[in-house]
N, C-alpha and C positions, 0 to 999 in steps of 0.2 A: 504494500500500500504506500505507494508514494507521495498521496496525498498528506503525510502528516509532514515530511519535509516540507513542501510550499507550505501545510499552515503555519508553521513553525518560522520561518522567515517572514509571510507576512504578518505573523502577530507581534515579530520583533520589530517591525515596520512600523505598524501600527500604533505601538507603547511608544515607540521612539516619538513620534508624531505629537499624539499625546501630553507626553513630558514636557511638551513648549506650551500646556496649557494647563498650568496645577488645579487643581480641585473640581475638574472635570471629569466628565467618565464618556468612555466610547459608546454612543445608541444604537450606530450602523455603521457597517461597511460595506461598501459597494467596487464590486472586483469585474474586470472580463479579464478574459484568457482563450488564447488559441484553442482551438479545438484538437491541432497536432498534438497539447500536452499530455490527452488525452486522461481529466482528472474528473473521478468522478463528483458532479456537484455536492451530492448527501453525502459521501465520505469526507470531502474535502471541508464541508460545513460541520460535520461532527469530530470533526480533529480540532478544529478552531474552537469550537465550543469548550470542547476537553481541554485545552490543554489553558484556555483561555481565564479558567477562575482563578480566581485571587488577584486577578488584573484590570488595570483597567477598561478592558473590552471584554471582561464581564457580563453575559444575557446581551449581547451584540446582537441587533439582528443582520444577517450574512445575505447581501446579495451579490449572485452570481449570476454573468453571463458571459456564454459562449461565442467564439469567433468563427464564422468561417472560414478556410481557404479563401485567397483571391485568386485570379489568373492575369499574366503580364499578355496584352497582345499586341504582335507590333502592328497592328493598324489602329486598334482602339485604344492602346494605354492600358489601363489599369484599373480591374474592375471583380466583382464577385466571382466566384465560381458557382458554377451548376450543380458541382459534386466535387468532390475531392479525389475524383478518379478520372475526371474526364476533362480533356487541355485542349480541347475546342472552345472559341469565345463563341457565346452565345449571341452578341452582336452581329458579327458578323462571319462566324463560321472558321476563322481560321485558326491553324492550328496555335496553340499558345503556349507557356509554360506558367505550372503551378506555381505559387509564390504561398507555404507554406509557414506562417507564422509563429512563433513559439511564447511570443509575451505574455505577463502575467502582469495588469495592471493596477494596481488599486488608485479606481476613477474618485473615492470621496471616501472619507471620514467625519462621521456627526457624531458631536460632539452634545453633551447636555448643556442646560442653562448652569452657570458657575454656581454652586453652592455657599453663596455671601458674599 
């Protein structure tokens, strides 16, 4: 289960974040990620949860969303894929290459009202 390394980095991300705002606590986190990482969402939500008490992203609510593949085409540029198997552009037909992503990014951190 690989998923508990990434929660693990992102929760230290997260804290780090955090720390620049004392007497605060984390309410959400809002994440995308490749779909090449190939991580399950409920694992990867249930590693964060776990490993996440006694911290400040404590009862976080965890959202998650997934990337597609894109494909590079040299007539249209740069745009979704179809499938993650198929290197036809769908514009216009020609042959393309996949442009496989791997990022994992945390888009927000919400934070509570300061407590005093």
């Amino acid at each position: 289960m690989h998923e508990l390394s990434f929660a693990q980095q992102i929760l230290e991300s997260v804290v780090r974040e955090a720390e620049e705002y004392p007497g605060h606590k984390v309410i959400r986190i809002k994440m995308r990620a490749a779909d090449a990482l190939a991580l399950e969402p409920a694992s990867l939500r249930f590693c964060l949860e776990a490993i996440a008490v006694g911290t400040v992203a404590e009862g976080a609510a965890i959202e998650f969303e997934e990337t597609s593949p894109e494909i590079e085409c040299p007539r249209c540029g740069r745009g979704p894929a179809e499938s993650r198997f198929d290197a036809i552009c769908p514009q216009c037909g020609a042959a393309a290459v996949i442009v496989a992503s791997t990022d994992l990014v945390i888009e927000e951190i919400e934070l509570n009202e300061h407590d005093g």
